[in-house]
LOTI-724632 format. One record per residue: x, y, z of N, C-alpha, C in turn. Coordinates in pm, whole numbers, plus 50000, padded with zeros to 5 digits. Layout:
<pts>
XYZXYZXYZ/...
</pts>
This chain:
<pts>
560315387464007561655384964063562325398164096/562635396864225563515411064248564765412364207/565815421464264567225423564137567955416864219/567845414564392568565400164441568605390764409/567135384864334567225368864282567765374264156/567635381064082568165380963966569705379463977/570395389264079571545383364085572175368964106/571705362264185571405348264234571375343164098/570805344664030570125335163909571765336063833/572115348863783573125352563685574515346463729/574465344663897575535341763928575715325463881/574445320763938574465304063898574375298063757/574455309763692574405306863491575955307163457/576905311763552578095314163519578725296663534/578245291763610578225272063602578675269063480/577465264863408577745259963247577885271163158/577585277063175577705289463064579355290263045/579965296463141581095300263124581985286663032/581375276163061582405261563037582535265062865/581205268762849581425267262671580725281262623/581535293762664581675301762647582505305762475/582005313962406582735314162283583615325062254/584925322962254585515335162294586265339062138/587095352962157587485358762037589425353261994/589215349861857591075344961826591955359561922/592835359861958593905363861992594245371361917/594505387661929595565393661854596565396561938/597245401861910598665405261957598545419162051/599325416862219598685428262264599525442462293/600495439662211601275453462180600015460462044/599675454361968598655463461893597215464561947/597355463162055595595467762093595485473262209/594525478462250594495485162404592515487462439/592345489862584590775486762593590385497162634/589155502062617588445512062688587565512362747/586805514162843586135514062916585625517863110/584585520163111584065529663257583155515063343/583655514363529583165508363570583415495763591/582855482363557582885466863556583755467663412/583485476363299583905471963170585665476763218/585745488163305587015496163291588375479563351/586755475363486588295465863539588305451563453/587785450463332587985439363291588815440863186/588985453663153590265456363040591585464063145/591215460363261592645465663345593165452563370/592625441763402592625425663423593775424563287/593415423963199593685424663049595105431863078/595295440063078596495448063132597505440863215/597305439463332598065430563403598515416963360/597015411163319597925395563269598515397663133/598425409463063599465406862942600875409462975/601055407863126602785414363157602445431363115/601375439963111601535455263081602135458962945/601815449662885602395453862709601335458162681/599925454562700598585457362636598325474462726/597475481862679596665490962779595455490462780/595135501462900593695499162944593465516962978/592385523062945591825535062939590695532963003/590135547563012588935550163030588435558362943/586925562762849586365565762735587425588462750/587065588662880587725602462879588985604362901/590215593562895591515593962878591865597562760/590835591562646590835592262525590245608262472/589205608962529588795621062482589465635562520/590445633462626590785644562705592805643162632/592695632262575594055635862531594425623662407/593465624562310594135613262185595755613062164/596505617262188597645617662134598265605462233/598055600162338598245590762428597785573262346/597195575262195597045561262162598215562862093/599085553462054599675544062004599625533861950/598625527061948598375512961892597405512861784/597505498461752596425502761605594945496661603/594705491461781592855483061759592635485261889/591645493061891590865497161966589635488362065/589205478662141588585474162242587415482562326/586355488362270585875493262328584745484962425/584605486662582583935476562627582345486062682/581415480862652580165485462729579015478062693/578515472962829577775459162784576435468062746/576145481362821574795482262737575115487162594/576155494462561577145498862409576075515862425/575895520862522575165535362471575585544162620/576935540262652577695551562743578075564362647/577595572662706577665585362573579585587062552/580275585062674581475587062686581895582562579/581935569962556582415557062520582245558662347/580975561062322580945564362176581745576062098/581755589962208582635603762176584295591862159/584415586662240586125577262260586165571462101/584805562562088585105557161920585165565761803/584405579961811584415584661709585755590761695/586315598261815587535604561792588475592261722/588895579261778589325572061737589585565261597/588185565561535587915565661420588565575561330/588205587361426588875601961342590515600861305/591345589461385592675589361379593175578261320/591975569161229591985557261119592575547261247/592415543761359592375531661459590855521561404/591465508361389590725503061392589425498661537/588375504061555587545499761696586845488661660/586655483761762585515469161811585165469461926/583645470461905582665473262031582555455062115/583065456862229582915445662322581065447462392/580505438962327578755445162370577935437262365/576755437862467575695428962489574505432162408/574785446062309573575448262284574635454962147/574185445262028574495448661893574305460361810/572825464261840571895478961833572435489861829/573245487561967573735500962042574315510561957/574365527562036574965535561992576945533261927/577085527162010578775521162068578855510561917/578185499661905577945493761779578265499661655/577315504461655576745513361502578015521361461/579045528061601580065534461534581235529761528/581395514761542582465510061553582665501161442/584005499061389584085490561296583525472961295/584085471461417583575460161402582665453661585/581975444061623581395443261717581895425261777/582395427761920582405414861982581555413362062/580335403861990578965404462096579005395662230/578245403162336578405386762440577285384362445/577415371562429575835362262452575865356162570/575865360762675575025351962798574225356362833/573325345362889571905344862962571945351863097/570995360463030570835372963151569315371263177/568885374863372567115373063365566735379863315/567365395263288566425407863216566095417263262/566925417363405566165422563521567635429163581/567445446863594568565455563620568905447963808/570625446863756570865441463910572315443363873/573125441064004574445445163990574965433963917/576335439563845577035427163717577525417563772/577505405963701578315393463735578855381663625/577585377263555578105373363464578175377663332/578095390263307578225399663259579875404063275/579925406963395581405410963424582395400263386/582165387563447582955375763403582945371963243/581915371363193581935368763023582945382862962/582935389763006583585404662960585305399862976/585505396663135586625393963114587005381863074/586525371063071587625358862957587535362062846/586415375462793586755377362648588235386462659/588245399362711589135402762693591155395462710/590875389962834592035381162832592255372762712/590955364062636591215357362533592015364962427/591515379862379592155385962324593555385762329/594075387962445595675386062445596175372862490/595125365262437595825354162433595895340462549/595305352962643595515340762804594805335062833/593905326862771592925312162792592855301962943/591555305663005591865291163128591815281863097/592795270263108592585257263057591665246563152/591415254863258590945247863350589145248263382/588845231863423587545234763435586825246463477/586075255363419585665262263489584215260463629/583525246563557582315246663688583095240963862/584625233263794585315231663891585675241064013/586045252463954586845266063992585375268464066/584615272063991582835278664050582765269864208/583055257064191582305248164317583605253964396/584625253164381585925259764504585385269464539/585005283064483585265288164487583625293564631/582795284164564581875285264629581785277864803/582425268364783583075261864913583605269265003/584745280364951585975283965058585025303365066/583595306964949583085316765035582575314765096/582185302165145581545295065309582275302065464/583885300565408584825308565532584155321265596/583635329765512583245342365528582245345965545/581375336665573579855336065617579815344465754/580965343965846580935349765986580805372265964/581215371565900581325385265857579855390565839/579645400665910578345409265933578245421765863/577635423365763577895434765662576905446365686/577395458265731576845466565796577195478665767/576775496565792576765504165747578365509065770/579465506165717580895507065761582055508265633/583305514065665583625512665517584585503165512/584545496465381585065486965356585885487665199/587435481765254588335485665174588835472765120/589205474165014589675462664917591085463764910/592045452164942593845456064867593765443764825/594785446464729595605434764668597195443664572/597985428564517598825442164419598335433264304/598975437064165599075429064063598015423463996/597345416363925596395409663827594915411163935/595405411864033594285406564142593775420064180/594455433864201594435447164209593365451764106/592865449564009591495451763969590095445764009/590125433764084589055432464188588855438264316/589745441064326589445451264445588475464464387/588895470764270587785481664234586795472664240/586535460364155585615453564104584745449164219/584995443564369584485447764486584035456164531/585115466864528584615482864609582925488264526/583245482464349581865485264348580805481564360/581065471464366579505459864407578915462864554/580235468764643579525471564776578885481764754/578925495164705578255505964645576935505364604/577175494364455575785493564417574675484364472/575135469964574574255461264649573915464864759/574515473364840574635478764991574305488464967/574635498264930575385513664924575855518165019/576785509365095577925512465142579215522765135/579885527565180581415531465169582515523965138/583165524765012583945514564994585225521764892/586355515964923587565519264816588105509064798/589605509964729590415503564660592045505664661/592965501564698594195504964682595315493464681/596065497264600597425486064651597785486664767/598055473964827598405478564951599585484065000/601055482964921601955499964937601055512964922/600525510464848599985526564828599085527864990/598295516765078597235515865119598365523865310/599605516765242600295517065414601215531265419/601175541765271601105551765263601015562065357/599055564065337598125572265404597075570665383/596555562365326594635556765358594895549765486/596215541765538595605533565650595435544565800/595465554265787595445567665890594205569365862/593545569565784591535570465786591255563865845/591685550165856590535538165917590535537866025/588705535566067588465534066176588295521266264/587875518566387588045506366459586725497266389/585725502266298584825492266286584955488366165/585735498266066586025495265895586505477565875/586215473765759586455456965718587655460365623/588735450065626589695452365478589125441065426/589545437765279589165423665237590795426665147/591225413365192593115414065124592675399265026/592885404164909593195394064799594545388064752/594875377264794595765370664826596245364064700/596455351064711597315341364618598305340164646/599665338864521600385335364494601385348564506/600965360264493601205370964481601865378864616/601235375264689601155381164858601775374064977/603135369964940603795359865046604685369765078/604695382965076605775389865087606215390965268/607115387665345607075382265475606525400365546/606345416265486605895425465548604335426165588/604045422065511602915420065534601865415565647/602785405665720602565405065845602435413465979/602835424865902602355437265993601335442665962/600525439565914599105441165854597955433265929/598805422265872597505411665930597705407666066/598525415366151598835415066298598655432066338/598065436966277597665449866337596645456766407/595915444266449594515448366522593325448866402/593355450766305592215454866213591485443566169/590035443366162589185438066070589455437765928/590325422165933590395416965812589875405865769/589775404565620589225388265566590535390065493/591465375765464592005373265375591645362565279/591365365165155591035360965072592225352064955/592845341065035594085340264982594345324764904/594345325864787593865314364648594925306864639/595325295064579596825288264535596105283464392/597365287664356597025278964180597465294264056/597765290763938598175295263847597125307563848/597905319263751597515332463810595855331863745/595565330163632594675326663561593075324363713/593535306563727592465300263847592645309263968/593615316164005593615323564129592215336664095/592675342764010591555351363929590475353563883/590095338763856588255338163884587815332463993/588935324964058588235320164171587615333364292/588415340464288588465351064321587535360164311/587145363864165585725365864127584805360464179/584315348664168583255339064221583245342864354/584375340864443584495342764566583435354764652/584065371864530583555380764614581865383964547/581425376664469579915376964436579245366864596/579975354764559579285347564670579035350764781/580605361464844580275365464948578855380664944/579195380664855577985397364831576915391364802/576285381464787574955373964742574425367464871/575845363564943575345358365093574895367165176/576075380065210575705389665285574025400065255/573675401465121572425403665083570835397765122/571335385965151570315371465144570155377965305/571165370865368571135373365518570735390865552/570465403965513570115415065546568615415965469/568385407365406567245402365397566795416965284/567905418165178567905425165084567005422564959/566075428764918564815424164812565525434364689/566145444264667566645449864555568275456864601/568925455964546570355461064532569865478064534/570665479464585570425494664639570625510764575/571365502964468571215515264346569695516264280/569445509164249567795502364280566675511864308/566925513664419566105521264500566485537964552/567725537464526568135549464512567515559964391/566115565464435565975568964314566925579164258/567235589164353567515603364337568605601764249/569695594664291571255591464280571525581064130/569935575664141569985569063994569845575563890/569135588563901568515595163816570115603663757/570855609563846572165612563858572995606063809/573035597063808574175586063730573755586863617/572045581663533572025577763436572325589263361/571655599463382572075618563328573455618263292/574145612663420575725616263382576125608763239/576005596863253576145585063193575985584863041/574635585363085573685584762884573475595662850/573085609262924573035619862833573875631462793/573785637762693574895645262623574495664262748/
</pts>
């Protein structure tokens, strides 16, 4: 099986899996805050936003480059393989300042484990087979939201079939060597990283991320006539300016959800896998492209795992 079907596979385990998913009691999210690099970073920024911004969200070298910035007393450390070298230097200092840590992790073993007080394991069914995250990413975040408390009450294989329906819309979209930018504001503003990187690692594409005030700034003076936006919508984005956007000549998808902030938020998720699993299928993609990148892989993992 190549790391396309594997994605394919992981995506369609998120069906039942997610329904009876086992998640962690709730603490309180003025005493806790998350850490983490990558898929783990935007699922404790998710976490952030829907706690109303009482909770925080780091990255392993926010921590290491300036401890005096925690405040709180429980620590969230997220890394599904648990042996980001960052991430462990983040727990030990932490430790060093009597914070209670808990490793958010797919792999109990791990370096990240072993130094943390306590471990929130995730158990979903994965093929085994290196491919870009998904349900991985999704099990990560209803754990962390569970943490503070914000539970979907809603079917989830329900949400999956919407969500899979309305990435049908976007089937017309031709995914090609071009850059492609993600906006949104608010809860939804961490899928946009959470996009920008999947185009990276399935394509290896050009891709960013911005609010879109920040986007009408000075990123929208980069773009060129062939660049794609993808605008993540909802409930969030009725603001009547905006219409100078989506009447500006540019290659856009709007990606725009109804329903409580929660269902807007995975649907959303689901949405931009489906569309990245479609566009793959159709370029007639056999491995995700970090994959095959040897050079650049070798580079990451160096950065990554070794000291």
């Amino acid at each position: 099986m190549n790391s396309i079907e594997a994605m394919e596979k992981e995506i369609e385990f998120q069906k039942t899996f997610l329904t009876k998913i086992s998640l962690p009691k709730s603490v309180k999210p003025e005493s806790c805050f998350f850490v983490g690099n990558g898929d783990s970073f935007v699922a404790g920024l998710i976490a952030y936003y829907a706690s109303d911004s009482i909770t925080r969200c780091y990255t392993p070298y926010d921590i290491i480059s300036n401890p005096k910035i925690v405040q709180t007393d429980h620590a969230f450390l997220i890394s599904i393989s648990g042996n980001i070298r960052s991430s462990v230097n983040a727990a030990r200092i932490l430790k060093e300042k009597s914070i209670q840590t808990t490793a958010i992790t797919a792999n109990r073993k791990s370096n990240l484990a072993k130094v943390c007080d306590n471990i929130l394991e995730l158990q979903y069914p994965s093929i085994g087979i290196s491919t870009a995250g998904t349900i991985g990413f999704t099990s990560t975040t209803l754990t962390c939201l569970a943490l503070i408390g914000r539970n979907l009450n809603k079917d989830i294989s329900k949400i999956y079939d919407k969500a899979k329906k309305i990435s049908k819309q976007f089937n017309s979209i031709i995914f090609k060597d071009r850059f492609y930018i993600f906006l949104a504001e608010s809860m939804l503003y961490p899928l946009c990283i959470y996009g920008s990187l999947k185009i990276n690692e399935i394509f290896g594409y050009r891709s960013g991320f911005y609010h879109i005030d920040e986007f009408a700034h000075a990123p929208l003076f980069g773009i060129k006539s062939n660049d794609y936006l993808f605008i993540l919508g909802g409930n969030s984005l009725k603001r009547p300016e905006l219409k100078h956007l989506l009447n500006g000549g540019l290659n856009i998808a709007m990606i725009d959800i109804k329903g409580n902030p929660l269902e807007v938020l995975l649907t959303s998720i689901f949405i931009e896998q489906f569309i990245f699993l479609y566009q793959a299928k159709r370029n007639n993609l056999k491995e995700c492209h970090f994959l095959k990148n040897k050079k650049y892989l070798k580079i990451s993992s160096n950065l990554i795992y070794c000291n």
